[in-house]
PAKE-857876 format. One record per residue (C-alpha): residue in three letters; y, x, z. Coordinates in Angstrom, 2 decimals. Layout:
<atoms>
[atom ALA,[Y,X,Z]] ...
</atoms>
This chain:
<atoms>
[atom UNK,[0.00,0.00,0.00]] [atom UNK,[3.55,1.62,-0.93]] [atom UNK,[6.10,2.10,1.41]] [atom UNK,[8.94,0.35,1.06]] [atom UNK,[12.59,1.14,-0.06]] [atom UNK,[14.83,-1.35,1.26]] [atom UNK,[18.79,-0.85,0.12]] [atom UNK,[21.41,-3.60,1.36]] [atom UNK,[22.60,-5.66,-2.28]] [atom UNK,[26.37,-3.82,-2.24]] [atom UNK,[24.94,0.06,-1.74]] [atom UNK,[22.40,-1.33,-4.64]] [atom UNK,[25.10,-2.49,-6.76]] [atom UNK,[27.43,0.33,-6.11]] [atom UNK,[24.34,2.95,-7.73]] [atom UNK,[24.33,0.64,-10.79]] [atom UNK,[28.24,0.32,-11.36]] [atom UNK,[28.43,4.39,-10.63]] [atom UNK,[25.45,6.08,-11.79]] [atom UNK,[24.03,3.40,-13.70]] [atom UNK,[27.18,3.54,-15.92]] [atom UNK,[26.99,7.04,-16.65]] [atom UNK,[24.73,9.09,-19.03]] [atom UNK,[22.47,11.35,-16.97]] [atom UNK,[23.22,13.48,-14.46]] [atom UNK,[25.05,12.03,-12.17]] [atom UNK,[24.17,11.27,-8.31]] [atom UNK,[25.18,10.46,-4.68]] [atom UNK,[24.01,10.53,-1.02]] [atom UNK,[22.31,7.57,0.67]] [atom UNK,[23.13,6.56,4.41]] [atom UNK,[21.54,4.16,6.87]] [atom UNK,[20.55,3.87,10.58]] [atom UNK,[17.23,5.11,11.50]] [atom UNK,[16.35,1.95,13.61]] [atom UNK,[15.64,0.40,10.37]] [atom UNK,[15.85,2.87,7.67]] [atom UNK,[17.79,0.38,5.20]] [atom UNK,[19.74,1.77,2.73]] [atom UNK,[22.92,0.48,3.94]] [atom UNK,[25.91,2.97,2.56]] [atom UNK,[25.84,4.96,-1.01]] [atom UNK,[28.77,7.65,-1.34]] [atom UNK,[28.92,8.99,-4.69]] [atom UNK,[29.52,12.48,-5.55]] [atom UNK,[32.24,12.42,-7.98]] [atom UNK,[32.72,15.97,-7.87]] [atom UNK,[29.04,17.25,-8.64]] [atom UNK,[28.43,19.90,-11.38]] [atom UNK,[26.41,18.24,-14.08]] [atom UNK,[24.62,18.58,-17.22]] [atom UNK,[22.78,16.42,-19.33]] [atom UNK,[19.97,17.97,-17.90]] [atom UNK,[20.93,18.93,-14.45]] [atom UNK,[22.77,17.76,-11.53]] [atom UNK,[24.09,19.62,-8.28]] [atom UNK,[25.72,18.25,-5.57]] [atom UNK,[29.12,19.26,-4.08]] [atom UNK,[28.11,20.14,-0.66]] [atom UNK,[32.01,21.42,-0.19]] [atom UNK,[32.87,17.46,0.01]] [atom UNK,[29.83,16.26,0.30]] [atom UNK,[28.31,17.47,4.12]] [atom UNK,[31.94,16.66,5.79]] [atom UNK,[31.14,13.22,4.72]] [atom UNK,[27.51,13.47,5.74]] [atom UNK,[28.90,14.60,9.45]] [atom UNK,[31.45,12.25,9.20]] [atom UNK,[29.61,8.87,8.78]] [atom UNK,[27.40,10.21,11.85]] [atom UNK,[30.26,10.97,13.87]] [atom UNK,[32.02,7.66,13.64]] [atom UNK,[29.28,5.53,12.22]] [atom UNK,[25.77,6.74,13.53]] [atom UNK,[24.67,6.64,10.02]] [atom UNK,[22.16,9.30,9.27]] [atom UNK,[21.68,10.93,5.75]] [atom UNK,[18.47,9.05,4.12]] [atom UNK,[18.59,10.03,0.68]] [atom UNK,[19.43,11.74,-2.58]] [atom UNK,[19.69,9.61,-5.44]] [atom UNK,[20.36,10.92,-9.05]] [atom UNK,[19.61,9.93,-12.84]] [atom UNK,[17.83,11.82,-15.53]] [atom UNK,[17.36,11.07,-19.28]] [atom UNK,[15.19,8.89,-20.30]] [atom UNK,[11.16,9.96,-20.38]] [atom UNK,[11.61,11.67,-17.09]] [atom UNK,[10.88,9.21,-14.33]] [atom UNK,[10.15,11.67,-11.37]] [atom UNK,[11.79,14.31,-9.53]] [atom UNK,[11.32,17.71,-11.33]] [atom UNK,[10.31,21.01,-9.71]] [atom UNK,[13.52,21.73,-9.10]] [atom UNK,[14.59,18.55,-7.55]] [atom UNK,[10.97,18.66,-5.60]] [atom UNK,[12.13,22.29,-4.01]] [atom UNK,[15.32,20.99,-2.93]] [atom UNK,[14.11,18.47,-1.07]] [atom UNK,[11.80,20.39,0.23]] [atom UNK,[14.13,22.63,1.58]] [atom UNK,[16.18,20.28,3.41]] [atom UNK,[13.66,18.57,4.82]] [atom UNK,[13.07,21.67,6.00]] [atom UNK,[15.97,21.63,8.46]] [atom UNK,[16.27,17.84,9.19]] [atom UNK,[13.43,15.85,10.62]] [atom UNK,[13.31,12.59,9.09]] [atom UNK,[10.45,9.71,9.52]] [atom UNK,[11.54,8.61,5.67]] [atom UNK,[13.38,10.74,2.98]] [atom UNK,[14.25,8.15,0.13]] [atom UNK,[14.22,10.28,-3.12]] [atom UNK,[14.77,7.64,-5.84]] [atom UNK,[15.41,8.70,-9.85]] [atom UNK,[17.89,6.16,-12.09]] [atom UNK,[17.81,5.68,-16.35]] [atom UNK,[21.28,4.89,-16.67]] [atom UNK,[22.77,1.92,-19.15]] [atom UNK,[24.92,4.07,-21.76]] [atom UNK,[20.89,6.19,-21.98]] [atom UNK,[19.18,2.73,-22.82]] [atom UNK,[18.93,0.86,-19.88]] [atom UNK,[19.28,0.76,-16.18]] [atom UNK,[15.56,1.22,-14.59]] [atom UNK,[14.98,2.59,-10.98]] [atom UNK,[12.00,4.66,-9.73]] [atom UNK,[12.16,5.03,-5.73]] [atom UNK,[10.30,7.80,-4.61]] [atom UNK,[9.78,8.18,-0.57]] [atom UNK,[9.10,11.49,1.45]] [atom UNK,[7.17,10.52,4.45]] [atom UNK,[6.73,11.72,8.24]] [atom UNK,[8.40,14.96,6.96]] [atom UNK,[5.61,15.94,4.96]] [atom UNK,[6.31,17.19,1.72]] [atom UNK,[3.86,15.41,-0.28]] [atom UNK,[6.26,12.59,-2.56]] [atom UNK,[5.13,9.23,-2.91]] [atom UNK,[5.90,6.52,-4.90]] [atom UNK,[7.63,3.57,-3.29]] [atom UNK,[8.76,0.12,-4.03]] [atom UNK,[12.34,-1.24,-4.22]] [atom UNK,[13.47,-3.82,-1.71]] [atom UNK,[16.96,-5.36,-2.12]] [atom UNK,[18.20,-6.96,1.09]] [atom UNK,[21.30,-9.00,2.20]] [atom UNK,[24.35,-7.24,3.66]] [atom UNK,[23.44,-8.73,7.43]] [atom UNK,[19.77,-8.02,7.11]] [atom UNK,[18.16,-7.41,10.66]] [atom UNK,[14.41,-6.68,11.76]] [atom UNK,[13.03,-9.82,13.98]] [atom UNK,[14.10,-8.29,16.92]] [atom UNK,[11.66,-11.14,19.10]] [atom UNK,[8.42,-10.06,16.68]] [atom UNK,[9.46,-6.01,16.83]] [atom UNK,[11.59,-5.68,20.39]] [atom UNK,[14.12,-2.28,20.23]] [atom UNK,[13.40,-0.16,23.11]] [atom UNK,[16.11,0.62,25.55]] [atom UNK,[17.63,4.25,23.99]] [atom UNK,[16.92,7.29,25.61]] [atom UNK,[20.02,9.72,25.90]] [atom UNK,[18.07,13.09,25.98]] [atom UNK,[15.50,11.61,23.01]] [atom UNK,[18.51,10.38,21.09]] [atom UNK,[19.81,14.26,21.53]] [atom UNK,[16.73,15.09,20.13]] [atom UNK,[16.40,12.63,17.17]] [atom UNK,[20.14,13.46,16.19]] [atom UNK,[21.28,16.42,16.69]] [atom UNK,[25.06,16.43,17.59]] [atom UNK,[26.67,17.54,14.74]] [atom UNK,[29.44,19.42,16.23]] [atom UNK,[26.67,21.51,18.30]] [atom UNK,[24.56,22.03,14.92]] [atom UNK,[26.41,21.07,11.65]] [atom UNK,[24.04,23.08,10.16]] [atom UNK,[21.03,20.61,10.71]] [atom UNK,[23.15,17.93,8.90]] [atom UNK,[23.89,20.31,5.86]] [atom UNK,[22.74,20.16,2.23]] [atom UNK,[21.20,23.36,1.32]] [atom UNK,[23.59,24.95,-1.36]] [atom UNK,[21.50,28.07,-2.87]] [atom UNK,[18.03,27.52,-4.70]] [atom UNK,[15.11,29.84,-5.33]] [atom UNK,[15.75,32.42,-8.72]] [atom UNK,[13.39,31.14,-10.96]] [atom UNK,[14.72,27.31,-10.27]] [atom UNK,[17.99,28.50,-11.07]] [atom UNK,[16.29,29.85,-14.06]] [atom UNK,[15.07,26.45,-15.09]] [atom UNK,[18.14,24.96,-14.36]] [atom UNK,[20.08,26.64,-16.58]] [atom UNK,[17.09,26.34,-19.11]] [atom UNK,[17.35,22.63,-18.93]] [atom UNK,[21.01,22.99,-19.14]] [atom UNK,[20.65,24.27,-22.62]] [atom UNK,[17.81,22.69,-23.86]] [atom UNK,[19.58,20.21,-26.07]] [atom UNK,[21.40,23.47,-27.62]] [atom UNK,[18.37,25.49,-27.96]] [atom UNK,[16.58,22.28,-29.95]] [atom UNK,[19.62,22.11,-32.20]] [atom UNK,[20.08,25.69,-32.99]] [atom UNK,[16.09,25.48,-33.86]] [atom UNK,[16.43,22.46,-36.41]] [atom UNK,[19.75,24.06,-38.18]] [atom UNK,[17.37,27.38,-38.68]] [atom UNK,[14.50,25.43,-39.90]] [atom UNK,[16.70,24.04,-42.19]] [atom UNK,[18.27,27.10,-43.66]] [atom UNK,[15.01,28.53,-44.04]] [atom UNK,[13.35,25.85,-46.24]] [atom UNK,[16.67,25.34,-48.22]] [atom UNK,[16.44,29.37,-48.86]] [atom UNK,[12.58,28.66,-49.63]] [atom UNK,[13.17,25.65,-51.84]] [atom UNK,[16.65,26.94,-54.04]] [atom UNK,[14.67,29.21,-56.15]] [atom UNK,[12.15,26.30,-56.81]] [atom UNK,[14.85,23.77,-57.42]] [atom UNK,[16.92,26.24,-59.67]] [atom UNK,[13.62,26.97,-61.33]] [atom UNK,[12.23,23.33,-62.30]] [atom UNK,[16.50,22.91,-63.40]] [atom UNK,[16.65,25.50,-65.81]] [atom UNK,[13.14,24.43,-67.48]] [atom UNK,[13.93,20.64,-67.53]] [atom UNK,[17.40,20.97,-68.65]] [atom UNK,[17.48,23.75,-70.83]] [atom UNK,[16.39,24.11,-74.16]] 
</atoms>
């Protein structure tokens, strides 16, 4: 049975008007309470570096924010959301190490790691993908819209009264550690490597169809001039 990915209807409509309008890549961070782990905030990252082929987030704006909605809000960070090009519904090595990584410093029960086709690349379509118990095996999940106000039953599942040193534990203050809330800037050399690799792909494919077609017109003139000066000349 998957796990589900439930996201509040305005943070759902908010990653169709902003990603969903773009071509791929563009992204943003997802925020919610980890009572409930609903989806309940998206904050696009209007400042990322992107490519048609790869996408990486502005930590300089985007971890102040992160610390920020904590701080006054008690959201947590719950996600990474981001769109590719069409054919390529999963997170990609590089995405996959990424995660990894900053799972790596934050403990979370859920990780929501969804993937977006966008409208201008041929229609909107949304894969959630779930990282679970901090283990760093990804699995698929399934999308759950929700109202604004939605609450558990609190009468079927009761909230236990809050600890104050387990809440310490569960979220670390992030003026004490504002590393443990960060969003790992640097990746491994070879997935920069494939980064920029992707990053030129479409070049690289272009430059390759340009040559093959210089080569067979060089192949094919002395044919063509040929068969011309046979047909047409006495």
């Amino acid at each position: 049975m998957k796990r589900k990915m439930p996201i509040t209807e305005s943070a759902f409509f908010e990653i169709i008007n902003f990603i969903g309008g773009r071509k791929a890549e563009s992204g943003g961070l997802l925020f919610g309470s980890e009572d409930d782990w609903v989806i309940r905030k998206f904050v696009p990252d209007t400042n990322a570096q992107t490519t048609r082929a790869s996408y990486t987030i502005d930590t300089d704006r985007m971890n102040p924010i992160v610390k920020k909605l904590w701080d006054e809000e008690e959201l947590s960070l719950l996600g990474i959301i981001h769109s590719h090009p069409r054919g390529s519904k999963a997170p990609s090595s590089p995405d996959r190490y990424y995660f990894e990584n900053l799972l790596g410093r934050i403990k979370r029960k859920n990780f929501y790691v969804p993937i977006v086709f966008t409208i201008p690349d041929g229609g909107f379509k949304f894969f959630p993908y779930v990282y679970q118990n901090n283990e760093l095996e990804l699995l698929s999940a399934q999308l759950e819209v929700v109202p604004d106000d939605y609450t558990q039953d609190k009468e079927s599942t009761p909230k236990p009264e809050k600890d104050p040193q387990k809440e310490t534990e569960k979220f670390p203050a992030p003026i004490i550690n504002v590393e443990v809330f960060s969003i790992p800037t640097k990746l491994r050399f070879w997935d920069r490597v494939q980064n920029r690799f992707y990053s030129i792909l479409p070049a690289l494919m272009l430059a390759y169809i340009v040559c093959l077609f210089i080569y067979a017109s060089l192949r094919l003139t002395p044919v063509i001039v040929d068969f011309i000066i046979k047909t047409l000349l006495p």
